[in-house]
N, C-alpha and C positions, 0 to 999 in steps of 0.2 A: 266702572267698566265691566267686572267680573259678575253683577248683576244684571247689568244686561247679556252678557253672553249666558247665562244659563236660563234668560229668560229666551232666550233665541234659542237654545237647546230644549224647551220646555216646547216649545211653537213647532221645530223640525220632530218633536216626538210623538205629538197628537196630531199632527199633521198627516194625510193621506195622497194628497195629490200636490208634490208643492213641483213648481217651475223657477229656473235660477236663472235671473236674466243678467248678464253678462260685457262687460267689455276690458281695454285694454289693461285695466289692474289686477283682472283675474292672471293674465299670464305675464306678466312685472317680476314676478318673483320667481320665475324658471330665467329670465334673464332679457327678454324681450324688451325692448323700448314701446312706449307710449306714445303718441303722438303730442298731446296739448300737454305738457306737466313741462316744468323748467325746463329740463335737459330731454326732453320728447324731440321727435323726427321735424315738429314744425318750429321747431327753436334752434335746430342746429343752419347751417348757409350753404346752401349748396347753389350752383350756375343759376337754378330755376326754384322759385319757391315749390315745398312738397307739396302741396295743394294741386301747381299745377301740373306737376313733374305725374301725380295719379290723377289724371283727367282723359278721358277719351280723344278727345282732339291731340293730346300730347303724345299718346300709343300712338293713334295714327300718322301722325304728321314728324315726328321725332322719338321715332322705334328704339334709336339705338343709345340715346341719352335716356328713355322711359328704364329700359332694361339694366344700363350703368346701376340705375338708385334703386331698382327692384329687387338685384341678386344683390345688392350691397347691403340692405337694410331692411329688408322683408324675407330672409332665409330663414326658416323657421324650422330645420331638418335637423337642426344642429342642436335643437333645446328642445331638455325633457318635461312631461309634466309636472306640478308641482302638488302641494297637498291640496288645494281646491280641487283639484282637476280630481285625482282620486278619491277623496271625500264625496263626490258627487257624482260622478262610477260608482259607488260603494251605494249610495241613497236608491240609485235606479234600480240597482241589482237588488233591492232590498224593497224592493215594488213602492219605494215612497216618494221618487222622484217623478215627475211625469214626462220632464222634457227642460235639454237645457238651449236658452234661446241668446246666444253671441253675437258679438259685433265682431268678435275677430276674425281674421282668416290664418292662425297658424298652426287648425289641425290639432290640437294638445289635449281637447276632449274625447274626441275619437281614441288618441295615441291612450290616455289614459281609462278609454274600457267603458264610456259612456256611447249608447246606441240612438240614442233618439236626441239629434243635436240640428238646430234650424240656425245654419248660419246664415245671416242677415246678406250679411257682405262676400260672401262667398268661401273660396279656401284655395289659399297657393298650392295645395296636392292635387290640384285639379286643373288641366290645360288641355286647350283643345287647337286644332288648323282652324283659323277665320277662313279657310281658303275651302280644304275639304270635311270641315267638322270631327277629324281622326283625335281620340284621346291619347292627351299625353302624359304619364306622372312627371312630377316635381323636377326629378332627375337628368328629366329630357332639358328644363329650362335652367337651371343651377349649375347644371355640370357641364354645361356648352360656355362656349366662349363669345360674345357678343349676342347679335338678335339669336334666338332659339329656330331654326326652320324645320316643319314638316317634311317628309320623304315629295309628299308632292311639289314643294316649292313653296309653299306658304306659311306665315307668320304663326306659332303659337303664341296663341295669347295665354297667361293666366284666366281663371276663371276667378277674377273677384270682379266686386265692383268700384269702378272706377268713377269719380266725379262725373257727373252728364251724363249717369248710365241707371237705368231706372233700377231699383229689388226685382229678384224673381219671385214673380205672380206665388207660385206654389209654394215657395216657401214662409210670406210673408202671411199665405194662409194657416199653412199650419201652425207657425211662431203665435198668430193671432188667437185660435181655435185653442191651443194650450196654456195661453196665458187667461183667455176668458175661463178657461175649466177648472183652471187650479182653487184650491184652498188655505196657500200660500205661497206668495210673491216674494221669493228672493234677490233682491237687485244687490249687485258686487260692483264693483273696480271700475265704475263708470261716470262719468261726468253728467251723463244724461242731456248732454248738449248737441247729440247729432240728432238731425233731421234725415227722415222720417224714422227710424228708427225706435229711438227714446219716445217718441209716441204712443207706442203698441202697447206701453204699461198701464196706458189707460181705458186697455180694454178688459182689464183685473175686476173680478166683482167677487171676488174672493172675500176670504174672514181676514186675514191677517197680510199687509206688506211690513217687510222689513228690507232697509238700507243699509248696507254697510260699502263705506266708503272713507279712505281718508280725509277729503274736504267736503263741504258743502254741499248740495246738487238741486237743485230748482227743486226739487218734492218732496225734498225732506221734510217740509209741513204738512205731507198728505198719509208718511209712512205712520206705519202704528209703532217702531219700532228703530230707530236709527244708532248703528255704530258707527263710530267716528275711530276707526283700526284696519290695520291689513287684514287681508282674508286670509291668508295663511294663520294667524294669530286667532280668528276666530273659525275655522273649522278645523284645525288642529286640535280643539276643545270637544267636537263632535265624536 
């Protein structure tokens, strides 16, 4: 294992433009639950399964049971970065990273000093009125007490994406445009099982991917380079 991590450290140092594409294992270790791993969000029981509990028809239709399981278990205001997170702040600032591309929405890359981050799914620091389009931070919908409402009268929503809700167009352009540019593909903490998503890696025509992951993941026979360890364990190395 410790030959491949410093072949991975070999790869991030002749590297020029690398892109780290991202999901829920990169932030696991600031303290965040997962969704798919044993003890994740869709293995715990709640009234409604989580699937459908973050679905657009379920905001709409059942506002106030959506919000119960959103401020309960998607509060992300309360947890800090971790060493990924500033490891890769540290690569950008260091003109070697090009852009980090996540599936998350809890905000930990920004929090930790990275500027050019294309979140897929969107980010709970970002809400707006479905009613009058007014922004709201985090705070307006965490620190209320049931549905969150605008001064006008109307519903803030989070600004992530929700089941039955397409990507934003502009983002999934740029996540696309940097992942085609790069000359190393970083993939972390992800299963590589969500649609559309986990796609976009195969618009890489880069020199070099490398995976690290603790299990498995569909492409691991396509990576040049596969850890099977936490990302903390290997960019703490960096």
């Amino acid at each position: 294992m410790n030959e491949k991590i410093e072949e991975f450290k070999a790869l991030v140092e002749k590297s020029k433009r690398i892109v780290f594409f991202g999901g829920a294992g990169v932030s696991t270790e600031s303290g965040i639950p997962d969704f798919r791993s044993k003890d994740g969000l869709y293995n715990q029981k709640y009234d409604y399964p989580p699937e459908e509990i973050l679905s657009h028809s379920f905001f709409m239709n059942k506002t106030a049971e959506f919000f119960k399981f959103y401020k309960d278990k998607l509060n992300s205001l309360k947890y800090e970065p971790n060493i990924t997170h500033y490891k890769l702040a540290e690569l950008e600032e260091k003109g070697k990273l090009s852009a980090v591309v996540t599936q998350n929405i809890d905000g930990l890359h920004q929090k930790a000093g990275s500027k050019k981050v294309y979140e897929l799914h969107g980010s709970v620091l970002r809400n707006y009125c479905i009613a009058c389009g007014k922004f709201h931070d985090a705070h307006s919908v965490f620190d209320t007490v049931g549905v969150p409402y605008c001064e006008c009268g109307g519903v803030i929503k989070p600004d992530v994406v929700l089941y039955e809700e397409p990507l934003d167009d502009k983002v999934v352009r740029g996540a696309v445009k940097a992942i085609s540019n790069a000359d190393l593909l970083i993939i972390g903490g992800t299963s590589l099982t969500v649609y559309p998503a986990s796609s976009y890696i195969n618009y890489f025509n880069g020199n070099k991917m490398v995976l690290i992951n603790k299990s498995s993941t569909p492409y691991d026979n396509i990576a040049d380079l596969v850890i099977y360890q936490g990302l903390g364990e290997v960019f703490s190395k960096i």
